[in-house]
Every structure is written in structure tokens, then in C-alpha cells.
C-alpha positions in Angstrom: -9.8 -19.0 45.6 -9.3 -15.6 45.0 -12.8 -15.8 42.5 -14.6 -17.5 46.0 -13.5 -14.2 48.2 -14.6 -12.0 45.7 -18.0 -13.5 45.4 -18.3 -13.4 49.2 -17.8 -9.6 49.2 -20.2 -9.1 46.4 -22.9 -11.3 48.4 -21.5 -9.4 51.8 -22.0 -5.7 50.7 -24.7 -5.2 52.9 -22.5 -3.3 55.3 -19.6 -1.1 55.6 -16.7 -3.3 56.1 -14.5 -0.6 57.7 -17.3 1.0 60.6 -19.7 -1.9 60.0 -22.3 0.6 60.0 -25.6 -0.2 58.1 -25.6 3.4 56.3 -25.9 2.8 52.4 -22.7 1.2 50.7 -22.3 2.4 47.3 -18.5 2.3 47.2 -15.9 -0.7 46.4 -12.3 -0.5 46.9 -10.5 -2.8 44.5 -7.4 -3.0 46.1 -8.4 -3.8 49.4 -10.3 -4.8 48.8 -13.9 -3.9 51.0 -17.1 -1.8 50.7 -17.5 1.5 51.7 -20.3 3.6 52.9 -20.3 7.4 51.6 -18.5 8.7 54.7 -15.6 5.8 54.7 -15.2 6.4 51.4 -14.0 10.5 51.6 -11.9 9.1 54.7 -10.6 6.5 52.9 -9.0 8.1 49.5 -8.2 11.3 51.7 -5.8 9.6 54.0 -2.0 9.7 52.7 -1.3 5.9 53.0 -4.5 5.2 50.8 -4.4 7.7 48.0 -3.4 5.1 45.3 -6.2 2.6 46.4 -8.8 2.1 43.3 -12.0 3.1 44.6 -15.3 2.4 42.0 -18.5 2.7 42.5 -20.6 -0.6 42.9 -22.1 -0.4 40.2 -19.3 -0.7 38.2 -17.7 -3.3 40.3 -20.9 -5.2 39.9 -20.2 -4.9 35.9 -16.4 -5.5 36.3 -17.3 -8.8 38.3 -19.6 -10.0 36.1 -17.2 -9.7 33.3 -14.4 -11.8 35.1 -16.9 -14.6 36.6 -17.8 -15.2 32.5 -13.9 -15.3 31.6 -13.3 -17.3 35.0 -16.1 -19.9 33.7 -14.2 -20.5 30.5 -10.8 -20.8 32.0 -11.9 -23.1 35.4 -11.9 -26.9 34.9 -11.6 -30.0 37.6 -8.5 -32.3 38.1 -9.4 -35.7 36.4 -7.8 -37.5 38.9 -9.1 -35.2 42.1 -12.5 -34.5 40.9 -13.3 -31.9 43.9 -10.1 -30.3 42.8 -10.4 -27.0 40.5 -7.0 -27.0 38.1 -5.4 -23.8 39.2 -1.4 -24.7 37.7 0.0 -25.7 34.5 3.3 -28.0 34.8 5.8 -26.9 32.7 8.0 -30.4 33.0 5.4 -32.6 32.3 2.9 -30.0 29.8 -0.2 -30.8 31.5 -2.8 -28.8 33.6 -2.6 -30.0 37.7 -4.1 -29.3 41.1 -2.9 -29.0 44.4 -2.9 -32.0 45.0 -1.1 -33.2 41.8 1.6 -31.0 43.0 2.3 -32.5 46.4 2.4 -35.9 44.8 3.3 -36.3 40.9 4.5 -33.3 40.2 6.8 -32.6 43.5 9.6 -30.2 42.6 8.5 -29.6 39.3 8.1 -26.4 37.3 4.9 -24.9 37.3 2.8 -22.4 35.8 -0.2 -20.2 36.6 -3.4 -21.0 34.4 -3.8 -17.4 33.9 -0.1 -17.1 32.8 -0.6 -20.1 30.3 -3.7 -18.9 28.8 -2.3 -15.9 28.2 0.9 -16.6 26.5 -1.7 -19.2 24.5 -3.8 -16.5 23.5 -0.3 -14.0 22.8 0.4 -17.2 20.3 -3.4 -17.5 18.7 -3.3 -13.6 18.2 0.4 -13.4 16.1 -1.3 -16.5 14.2 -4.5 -14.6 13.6 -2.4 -11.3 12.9 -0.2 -13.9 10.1 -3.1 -14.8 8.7 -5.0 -11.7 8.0 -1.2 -10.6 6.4 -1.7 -13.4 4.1 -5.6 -13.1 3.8 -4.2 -9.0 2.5 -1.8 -10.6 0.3 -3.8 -13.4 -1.3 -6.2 -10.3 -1.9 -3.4 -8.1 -3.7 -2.3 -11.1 -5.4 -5.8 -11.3 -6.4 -6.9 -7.9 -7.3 -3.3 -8.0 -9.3 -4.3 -11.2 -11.7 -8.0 -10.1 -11.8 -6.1 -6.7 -13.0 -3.9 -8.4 -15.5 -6.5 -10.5 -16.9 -8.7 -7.0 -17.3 -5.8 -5.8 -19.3 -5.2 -9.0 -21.2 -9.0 -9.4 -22.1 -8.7 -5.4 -23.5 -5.8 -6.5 -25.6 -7.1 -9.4 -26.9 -10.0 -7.0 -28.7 -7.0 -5.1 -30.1 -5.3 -8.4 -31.3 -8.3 -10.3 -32.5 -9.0 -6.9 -35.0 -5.2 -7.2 -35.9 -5.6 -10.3 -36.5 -8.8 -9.9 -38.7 -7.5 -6.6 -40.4 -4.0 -8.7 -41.9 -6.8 -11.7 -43.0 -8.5 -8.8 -44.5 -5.4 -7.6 -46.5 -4.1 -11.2 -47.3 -7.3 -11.4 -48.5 -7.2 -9.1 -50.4 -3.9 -9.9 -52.0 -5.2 -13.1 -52.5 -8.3 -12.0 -54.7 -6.9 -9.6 -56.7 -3.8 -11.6 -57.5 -6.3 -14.9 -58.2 -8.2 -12.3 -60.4 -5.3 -11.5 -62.1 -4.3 -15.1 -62.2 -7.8 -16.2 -63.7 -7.6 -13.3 -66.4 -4.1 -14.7 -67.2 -5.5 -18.2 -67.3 -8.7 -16.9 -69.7 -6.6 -15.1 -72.0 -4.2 -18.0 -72.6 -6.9 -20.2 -73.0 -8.6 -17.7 -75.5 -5.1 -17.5 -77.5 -4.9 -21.4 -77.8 -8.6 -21.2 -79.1 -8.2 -19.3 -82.1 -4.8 -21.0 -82.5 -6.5 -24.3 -82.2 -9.3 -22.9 -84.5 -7.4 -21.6 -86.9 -4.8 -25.0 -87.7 -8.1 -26.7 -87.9 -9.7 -24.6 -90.0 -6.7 -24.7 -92.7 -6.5 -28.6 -91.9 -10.2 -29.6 -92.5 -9.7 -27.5 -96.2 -6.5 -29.6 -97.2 -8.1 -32.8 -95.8 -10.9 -31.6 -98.1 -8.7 -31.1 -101.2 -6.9 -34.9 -100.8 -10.2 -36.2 -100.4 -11.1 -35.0 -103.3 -8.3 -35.6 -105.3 -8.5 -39.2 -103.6 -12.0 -39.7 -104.8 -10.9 -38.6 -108.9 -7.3 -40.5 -108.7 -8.8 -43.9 -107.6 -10.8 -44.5 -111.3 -7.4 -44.1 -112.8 -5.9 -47.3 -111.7 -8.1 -48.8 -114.0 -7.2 -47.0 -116.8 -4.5 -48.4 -119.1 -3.2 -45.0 -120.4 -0.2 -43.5 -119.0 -0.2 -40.0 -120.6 -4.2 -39.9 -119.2 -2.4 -40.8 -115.8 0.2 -38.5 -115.9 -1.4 -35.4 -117.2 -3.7 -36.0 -114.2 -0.5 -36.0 -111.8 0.9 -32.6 -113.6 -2.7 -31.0 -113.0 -3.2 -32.3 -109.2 0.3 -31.4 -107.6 0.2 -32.3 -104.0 2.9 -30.9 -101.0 3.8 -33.9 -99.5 4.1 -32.2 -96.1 2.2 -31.7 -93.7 0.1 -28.1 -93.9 0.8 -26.5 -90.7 1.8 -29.6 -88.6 0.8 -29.6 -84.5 0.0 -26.3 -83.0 2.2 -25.8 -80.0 0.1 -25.1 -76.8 0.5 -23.3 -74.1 -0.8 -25.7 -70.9 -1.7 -24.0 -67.7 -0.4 -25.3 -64.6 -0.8 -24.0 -61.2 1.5 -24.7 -57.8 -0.2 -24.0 -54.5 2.4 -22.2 -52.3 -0.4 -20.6 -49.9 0.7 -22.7 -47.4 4.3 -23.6 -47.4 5.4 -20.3 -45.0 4.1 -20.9 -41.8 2.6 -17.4 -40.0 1.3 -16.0 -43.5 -0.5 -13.3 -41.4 1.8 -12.9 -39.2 3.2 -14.1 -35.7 1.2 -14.3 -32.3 3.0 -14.0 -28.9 2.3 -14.0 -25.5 4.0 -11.7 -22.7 3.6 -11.2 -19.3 0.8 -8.2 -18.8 2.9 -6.4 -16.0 6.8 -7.6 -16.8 6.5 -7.4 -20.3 8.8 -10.1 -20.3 8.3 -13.1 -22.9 7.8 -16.3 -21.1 10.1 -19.0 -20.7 10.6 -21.4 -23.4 9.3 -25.2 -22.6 12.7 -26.8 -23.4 13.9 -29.2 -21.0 17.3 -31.2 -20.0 16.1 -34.4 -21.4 16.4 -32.6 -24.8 19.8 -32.5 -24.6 22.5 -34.6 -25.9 26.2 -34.7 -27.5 26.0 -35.3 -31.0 29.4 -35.9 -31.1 33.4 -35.3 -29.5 36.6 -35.1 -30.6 40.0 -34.2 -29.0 42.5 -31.1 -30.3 45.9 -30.7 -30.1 45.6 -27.9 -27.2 43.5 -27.0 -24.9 40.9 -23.7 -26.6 39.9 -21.5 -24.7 38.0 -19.3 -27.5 36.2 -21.0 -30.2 34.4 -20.2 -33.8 32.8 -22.2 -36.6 33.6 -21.3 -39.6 30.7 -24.2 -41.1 28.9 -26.3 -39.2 31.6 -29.5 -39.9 34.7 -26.5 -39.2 35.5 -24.7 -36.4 38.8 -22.4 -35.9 40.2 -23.0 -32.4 43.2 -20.9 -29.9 44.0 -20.5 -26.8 45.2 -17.0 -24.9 48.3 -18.5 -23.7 49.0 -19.6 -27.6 50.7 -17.8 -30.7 48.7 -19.9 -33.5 45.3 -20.7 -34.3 44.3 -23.7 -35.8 40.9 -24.8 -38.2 39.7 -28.8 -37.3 36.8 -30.8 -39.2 34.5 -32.0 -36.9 36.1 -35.2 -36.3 38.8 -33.9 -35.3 41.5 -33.8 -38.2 43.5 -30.8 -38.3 42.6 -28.6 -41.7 44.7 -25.6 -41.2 46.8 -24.0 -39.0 48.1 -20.1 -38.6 51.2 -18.8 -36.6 51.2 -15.2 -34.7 53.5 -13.1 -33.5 51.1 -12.8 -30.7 48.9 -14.8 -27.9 45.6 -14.4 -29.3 43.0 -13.4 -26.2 40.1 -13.8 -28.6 38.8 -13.5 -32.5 36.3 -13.4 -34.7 36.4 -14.8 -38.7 34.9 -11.5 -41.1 33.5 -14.0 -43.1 35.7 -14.0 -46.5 38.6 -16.5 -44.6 40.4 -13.7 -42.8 41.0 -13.9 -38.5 40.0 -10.5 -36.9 42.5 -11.0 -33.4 42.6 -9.2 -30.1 46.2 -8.7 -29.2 46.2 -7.7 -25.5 49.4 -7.3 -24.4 50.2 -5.3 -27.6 47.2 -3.2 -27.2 45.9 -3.2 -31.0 43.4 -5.2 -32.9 45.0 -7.2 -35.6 44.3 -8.6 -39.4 45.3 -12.2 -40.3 44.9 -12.8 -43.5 44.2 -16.2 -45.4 48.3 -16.9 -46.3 49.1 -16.2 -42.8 50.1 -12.2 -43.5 49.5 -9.8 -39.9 47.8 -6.2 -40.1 47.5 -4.1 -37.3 43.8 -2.6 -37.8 44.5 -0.2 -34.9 45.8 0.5 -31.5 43.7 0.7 -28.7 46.5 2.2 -26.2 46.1 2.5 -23.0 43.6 0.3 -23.0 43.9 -3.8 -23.8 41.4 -5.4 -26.0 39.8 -8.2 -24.6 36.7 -9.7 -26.1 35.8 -9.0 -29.4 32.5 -10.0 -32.1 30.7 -8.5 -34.8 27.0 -6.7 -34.8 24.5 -6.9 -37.9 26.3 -3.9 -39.2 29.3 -5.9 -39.5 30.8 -3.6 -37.0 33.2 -4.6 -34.6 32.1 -4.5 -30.7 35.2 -4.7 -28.4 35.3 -5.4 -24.8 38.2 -2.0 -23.0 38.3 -3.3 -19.5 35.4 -0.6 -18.2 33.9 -0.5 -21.0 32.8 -0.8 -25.0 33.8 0.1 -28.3 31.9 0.0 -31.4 34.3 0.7 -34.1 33.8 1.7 -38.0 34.4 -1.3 -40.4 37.6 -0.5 -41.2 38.5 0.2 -37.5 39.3 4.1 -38.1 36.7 5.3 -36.1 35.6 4.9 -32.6 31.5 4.7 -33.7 30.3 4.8 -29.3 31.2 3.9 -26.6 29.7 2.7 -23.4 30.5 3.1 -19.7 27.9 4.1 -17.9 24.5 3.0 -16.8 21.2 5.4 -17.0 22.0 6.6 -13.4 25.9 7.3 -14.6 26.9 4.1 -12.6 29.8 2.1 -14.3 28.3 -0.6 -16.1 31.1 -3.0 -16.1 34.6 -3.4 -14.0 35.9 -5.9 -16.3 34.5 -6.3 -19.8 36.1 -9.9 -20.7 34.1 -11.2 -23.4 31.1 -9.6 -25.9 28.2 -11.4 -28.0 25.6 -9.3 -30.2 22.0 -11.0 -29.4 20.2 -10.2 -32.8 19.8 -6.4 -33.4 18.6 -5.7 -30.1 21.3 -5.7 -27.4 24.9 -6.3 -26.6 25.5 -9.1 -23.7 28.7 -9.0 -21.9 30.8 -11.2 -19.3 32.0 -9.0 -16.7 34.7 -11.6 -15.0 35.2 -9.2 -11.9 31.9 -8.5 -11.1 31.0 -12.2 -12.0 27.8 -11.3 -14.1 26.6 -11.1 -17.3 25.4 -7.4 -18.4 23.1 -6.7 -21.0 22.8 -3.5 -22.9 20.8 -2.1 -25.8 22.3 -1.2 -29.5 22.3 2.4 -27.8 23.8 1.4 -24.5 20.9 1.7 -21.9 21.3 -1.1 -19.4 18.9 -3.6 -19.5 19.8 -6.3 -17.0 22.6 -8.4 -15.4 22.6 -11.8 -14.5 24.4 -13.1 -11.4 24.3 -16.6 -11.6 21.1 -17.3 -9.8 21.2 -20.0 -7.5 24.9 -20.1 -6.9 25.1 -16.2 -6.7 28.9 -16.3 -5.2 30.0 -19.3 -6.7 29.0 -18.1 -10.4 32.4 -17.5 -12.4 31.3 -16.5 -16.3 34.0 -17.2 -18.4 32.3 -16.8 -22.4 29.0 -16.2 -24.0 27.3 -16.5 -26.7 23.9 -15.9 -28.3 21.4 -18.0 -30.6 18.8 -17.3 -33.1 16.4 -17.4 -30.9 17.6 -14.3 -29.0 18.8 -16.9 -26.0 22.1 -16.0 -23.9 24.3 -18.7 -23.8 27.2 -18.4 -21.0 30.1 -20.9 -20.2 30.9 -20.7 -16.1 33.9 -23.3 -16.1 34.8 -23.1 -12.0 31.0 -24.6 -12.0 31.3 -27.1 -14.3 28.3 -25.4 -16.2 26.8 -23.7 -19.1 23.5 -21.8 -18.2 21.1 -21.1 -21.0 19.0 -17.5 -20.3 16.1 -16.1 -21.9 16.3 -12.9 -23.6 15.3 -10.9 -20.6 17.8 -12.5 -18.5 15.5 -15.5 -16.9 17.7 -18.8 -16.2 16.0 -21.2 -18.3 18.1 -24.3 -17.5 22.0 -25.8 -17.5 22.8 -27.1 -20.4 24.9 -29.4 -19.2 22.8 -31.2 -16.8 22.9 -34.8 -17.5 25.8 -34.4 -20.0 29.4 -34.9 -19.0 31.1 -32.2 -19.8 33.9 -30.4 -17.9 35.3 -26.9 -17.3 33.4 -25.1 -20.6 35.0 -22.3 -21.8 34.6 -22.2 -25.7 31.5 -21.5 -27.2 30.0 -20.7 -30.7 26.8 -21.8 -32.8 27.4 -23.3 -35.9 24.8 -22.8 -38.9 23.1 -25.9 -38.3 22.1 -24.3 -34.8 24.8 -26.9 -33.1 26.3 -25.1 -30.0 29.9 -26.0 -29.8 31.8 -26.2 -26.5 35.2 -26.3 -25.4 36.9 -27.8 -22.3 39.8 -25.6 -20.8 41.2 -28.8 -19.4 43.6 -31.7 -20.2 41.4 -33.7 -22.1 41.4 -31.0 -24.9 38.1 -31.9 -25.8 34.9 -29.8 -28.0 31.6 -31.4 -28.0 28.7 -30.8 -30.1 25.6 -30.2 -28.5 22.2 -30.3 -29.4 20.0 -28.4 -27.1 16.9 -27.2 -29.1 14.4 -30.3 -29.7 13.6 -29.1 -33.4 17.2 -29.2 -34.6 17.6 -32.8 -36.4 
């Protein structure tokens, strides 16, 4: 309707509508609205009660009108039921578009909605969807720009690595000829040397086979003869050595084992990292994998576990004053007695115990017959976890932080407590495992989180359980030969196996039944061992990595 009086005073502007004089109109009030003539116009936006009218020229209006009729002509549509009836409302109750007349029958009482208002919340909603999109269309651009970057820089190191790669051919070449050189020179000059030695029996053999045959060919006559002194004189002139001249000649036979190929990576080793994280990708090992190769039950619940072979393992528990050695099956071996509850130990590999004593602050000796040693006292500050670096040095878990003590646990070596931003690095150091020569991985129980550090102490990253982030309780690490953390979380009822960069890889114990871990250790055979720190008093051995037999 309002579109139908507007087009009336477009078609009507013949004449002023406020003196209805025929002078020339070239004014339009909007809010009026009407047209003006030149002199209505000054009276019109001088007068106090019209000041704020919109007066435009009609020209412009023209323009302006033009504009709306082409946005009305998308927007207007007829009733389906009244076909004479424009749609002018939306109905909110019942979603659909309606006229006047659908309102005073169907839709009576209903809630309603202006076209206008509807269209424009519709095109509010199509514009935040366009604006999402063009945020993703920016992203899926970065994203792209950022792999088409990473592949640049992987294609410029593959040039380096493919002339690495030919430069150690080059040199194991090289190796290879001159030691086959010096091989086939070896080879010639024995074969020379059994030659002449060859050459030289002969040549002695052929001249005696020479002499019997001649001696044959003048001793045969005789056995016709009848006269013994002839015959014997003949004998005393022709003596004969009845051994052999020289006999076999010993030879030297060349023989030659291939061992090119029995070391796998002759030139060297090829791996792949991520181009921006430097980060070495995940491992393809999966939970089907895994298995229990075998259980057995103990005669106390261990909370702290070490193989001392891969069919022994020493076992104890905090709460306990003994430790005790079982064969894999489960027979008791050995047993010690303490004077103290043993938080944790390590063996030093020639059969003595290395033991943290925590409430008497000192690091203790037990010996093979069962004698104690205090290596030293760590007062005020209570040992906790405890393992050995490739050094053979002894890392420590104090509480706050870590110790690196000499061999003979004189000397304090470093210590570390702070991050590179002088932040504490841990709030409860409880147990400590060396990951090859690299770094030092640590369970902080307070902080619930595993921290990682290098040999010199620089934090490299912490691990906070993932997925279950609040829920995640460490309890005990450990670390394999392949650089992989290994850490028991008992409240969970799981063992989560990281990469070397902190990734989580997988659980362990998915699909196995095994309950509260706390123990751990890897045996030689690359077994990890686990511990329950339940009733059932139970270790398993687990196999985890597919190309362990």
C-alpha cells in the first residue's frame, strides 16, 4: 500500500500539493510526504514545526524511487490461496508468508511478522554466513600458502639430502674399492705364493719320479738273473729313501664372506620431520599390537619395579622394608631386608640396590649379602625418584627439583629448578627416567604432568594427560630404546605411550586387562613390565612393539 501512494505522488507531481499552484515543482518532501514548488519549499523548511522534514530535490527522489520499486519487485509476491492478494506478513506460529486475508481467517490471533522485517533478519543471517565463509575461504588460503610453503622448503631439502645421500655412496664407495683392491692384491699374491710353491714340489717331484723310473727300468732285467751278489751289488749302488720327497704342499685356499649387506642403513639413516614443528612423526603402532605375554602374582603389592634380565625383575613397595628378586613365573629368587621403606631404586648393574630412603633423607647402598651404606644425605630435602643417565650418574627427584650427583654421590654435579623464563619447573618431582642421552622426563604428581628437560636442564615440554586433562594422575615413567615416554596413571586405569616430543601416541592398555599400573621397567628383550598397585599383586609382561618376537 504504502509503494501504491508513493507511485501516485510520483505520477501526481504536476502541482504543488500545498498551494496547488501550477508554478514548477522541483521539490519533494519525504516525510510528508508532498511536492513542493520553489516558494513552498523556503516556507516549508523555514517554519519551526517542519525543520526536521527531509526535503530532496526530485530528481533525486525520482532515483531514490526507482531504487526501492526494483527492491519492492523482488520482495512482493501474491497469496496462493487469494491470488489478488499481495503477501505483506510473515506468520511467526505457523512459518509461512500470509495476506490479509489469511490473517482474519487461518491465522487469527497468531504472531506475525512484517515481510520487510523477515527479509531482513534473512539477509542479517545470509550476510554472518557469507562473513563465516570468507573467514574460512582466508583460512583455507593460509592453510594453503602454509603447505605450499612447507612443501617449498621440503623440495629445497630434499636437494640437500639427495647430495648427502650421494656424497656417503660416494665414500662407501670408495671404501669399498680400495678395500676390494686391497683385497684382490691380497688374493693375487697368495695365489702367486701357492704357484711357486706348487711349482716348486713339482719340480723336485717330476726329478725323483724320474730317478725311480729309471732305476725301475734297470732293476726289472734283474729278476731274471740268477746271481745274487750281481743283485745285491746293484741294491748297494741304487739306494732309494723310501719316503716320500717333499710330501703334499699345504695350500693356502681363498675364501671370501659377503658381509656388505648384513647391517641395514650402510650409508646411513633417512628420517622424516615435520617442516615447521620439527617434530618427528608419530610411529604407526597400533592397539591391536598389543598383548600380555605373560602374568604372575607376588607376595605384595610393588609399587616400583626393575629387571635385573629379561626372565628377573627386583620388586618393593614404599610402604615396605625389603625388596625382593622373582623369575618370571613368579618364584621368589631372592629377598633383602632394610632398615628402611624403600620409596624407589635403581640396580648399578654389578648386583648392588641403589635406595631412596625418604623419611631418612639419604640415598642408600645395599649390597649383594644384604650390608646398608648410606651414599649421602640429602637433608632438608627427601629423595624421591631416583635412575641412572649414560654417564652412570645418578639423577634424583628433591621435591622442586633435580639432582645430578657424581658416581660416588660426593658431589652435587647440577641441579635444576627453573624453566628458561626462571619459572619453577616442577612442584613435586616424584619419579625420574633418562630418555637416551638427550633429556630427563619427570612425573610431577602435584602438578599432574610429565616434564621433560634436556641433559642441560632447558625445558622442553610437559604432558598433561591429553584428553582427560583433570582426570590424569601420573604415578611412574619410564623410557624405551626408541626414545618413547612410557607413563603409568593408575587412578585411570592406564598407561599412555608418548612420542619423544611429547605427542600421545596411544594407551597401552587398551584392550588389555590390566588394573591400577604403577610399576614399570623394560627388560633387555624390549618387554615392558607393569605392576598393579592393587590386591591382586599382579606384573604382566607386555609386548607393545610389533617387531619384538
Amino acid at each position: 500500500m504504502a509503494h501504491s501512494k508513493l507511485k501516485h505522488h510520483y505520477q501526481a507531481a504536476l502541482d504543488c500539493d500545498l498551494c496547488e499552484s501550477h508554478d514548477k515543482v522541483e521539490w519533494y518532501c519525504i516525510t510528508c510526504p508532498a511536492n513542493l514548488c520553489e516558494k513552498c519549499k523556503v516556507l516549508h523548511t523555514s517554519r519551526k514545526n517542519f525543520k526536521q522534514h527531509c526535503v530532496i530535490s526530485r530528481e533525486e527522489y525520482k532515483s531514490k524511487t526507482k531504487k526501492e520499486n526494483e527492491n519492492e519487485k523482488t520482495v512482493v509476491s501474491y497469496c496462493a490461496v487469494h491470488r489478488n492478494n499481495e503477501l505483506t506478513l510473515t506468520c511467526v506460529t505457523c512459518k509461512v508468508p500470509v495476506c490479509s486475508e489469511c490473517i482474519v481467517s487461518k491465522h487469527n490471533q497468531h504472531k506475525f511478522e512484517s515481510l520487510t522485517s523477515k527479509l531482513d533478519k534473512t539477509k542479517k543471517n545470509l550476510s554472518i554466513y557469507i562473513s563465516k565463509l570468507e573467514e574460512k575461504t582466508t583460512q583455507v588460503l593460509r592453510l594453503i600458502d602454509k603447505n605450499t610453503e612447507g612443501l617449498t622448503i621440503a623440495q629445497g631439502k630434499k636437494e640437500e639430502v639427495r647430495m648427502d645421500i650421494i656424497k656417503a655412496r660416494d665414500n662407501v664407495k670408495a671404501l669399498a674399492d680400495a678395500e676390494s683392491k686391497k683385497m684382490l692384491e691380497q688374493l693375487e699374491t697368495e695365489m702367486k705364493k701357492n704357484t711357486f710353491e706348487v711349482s716348486k714340489s713339482n719340480t723336485k717331484l717330476k726329478s725323483s719320479h724320474q730317478q725311480m723310473t729309471n732305476l725301475i727300468q734297470k732293476a726289472r732285467p734283474l729278476l731274471n738273473n740268477h746271481d745274487t751278489d750281481t743283485i745285491d751289488e746293484f741294491l748297494s749302488r741304487n739306494h732309494f729313501d723310501e719316503e716320500f720327497p717333499d710330501g703334499e704342499v699345504k695350500l693356502a685356499t681363498p675364501k671370501f664372506q659377503d658381509r656388505s649387506l648384513q647391517s641395514i642403513g650402510i650409508l646411513g639413516t633417512l628420517n622424516f620431520e615435520c617442516v615447521k614443528e620439527k617434530e618427528v612423526v608419530a610411529c604407526s603402532l597400533k592397539p591391536s599390537d598389543i598383548k600380555i605375554i605373560g602374568t604372575f602374582t607376588i607376595d605384595a603389592t610393588a609399587t616400583e619395579i626393575r629387571t635385573a634380565s629379561s626372565t628377573l625383575v627386583w620388586c618393593s613397595n614404599f610402604d615396605k622394608t625389603c625388596l625382593r628378586l622373582y623369575q618370571f613365573r613368579g618364584k621368589g629368587v631372592k629377598s633383602l631386608t632394610t632398615d628402611f621403606k624403600v620409596q624407589s631404586f635403581i640396580l648399578d648393574g654389578i648386583g648392588n640396590v641403589i635406595a631412596c630412603d625418604l623419611n631418612g633423607q639419604s640415598i642408600k647402598k645395599i649390597t649383594t649379602d644384604g650390608s646398608i651404606v648410606i651414599l649421602c644425605n640429602t637433608k632438608p630435602q627427601s629423595p624421591r625418584g631416583i635412575c641412572l643417565n649414560q654417564r652412570k650418574q645418578a639423577v634424583v627427584c628433591m621435591g622442586e627439583f633435580l639432582v645430578i650427583f657424581s658416581h660416588d654421590f660426593k658431589t652435587k654435579l647440577h641441579e635444576f629448578r627453573y624453566d628458561q623464563q626462571g619459572q619453577p619447573l616442577f612442584q613435586r618431582a616424584f619419579k625420574v627416567a633418562v630418555n637416551g642421552n638427550t633429556s630427563y622426563c619427570a612425573v610431577d604428581v602435584d602438578a599432574k604432568r610429565v616434564v621433560t628437560i634436556s641433559m642441560e636442564g632447558r625445558l622442553l615440554w610437559t604432558y598433561n594427560g591429553g584428553q582427560l586433562k583433570d582426570k590424569f594422575s601420573p604415578t611412574n615413567i619410564c623410557c624405551d630404546t626408541l626414545n618413547m615416554v612410557i607413563v603409568a596413571d593408575t587412578a585411570n586405569h592406564k598407561v599412555h605411550l608418548l612420542a619423544n616430543t611429547g605427542d600421545f601416541i596411544m594407551y597401552i592398555t587398551s584392550g588389555i586387562d590390566i588394573k591400577d599400573p604403577c610399576g614399570l621397567d623394560i627388560s633387555d628383550d624390549g618387554l615392558l613390565w607393569i605392576s598393579e598397585n592393587s590386591k591382586s599383586r599382579k606384573v604382566h609382561r607386555v609386548k607393545y612393539l610389533s617387531d619384538i618376537q
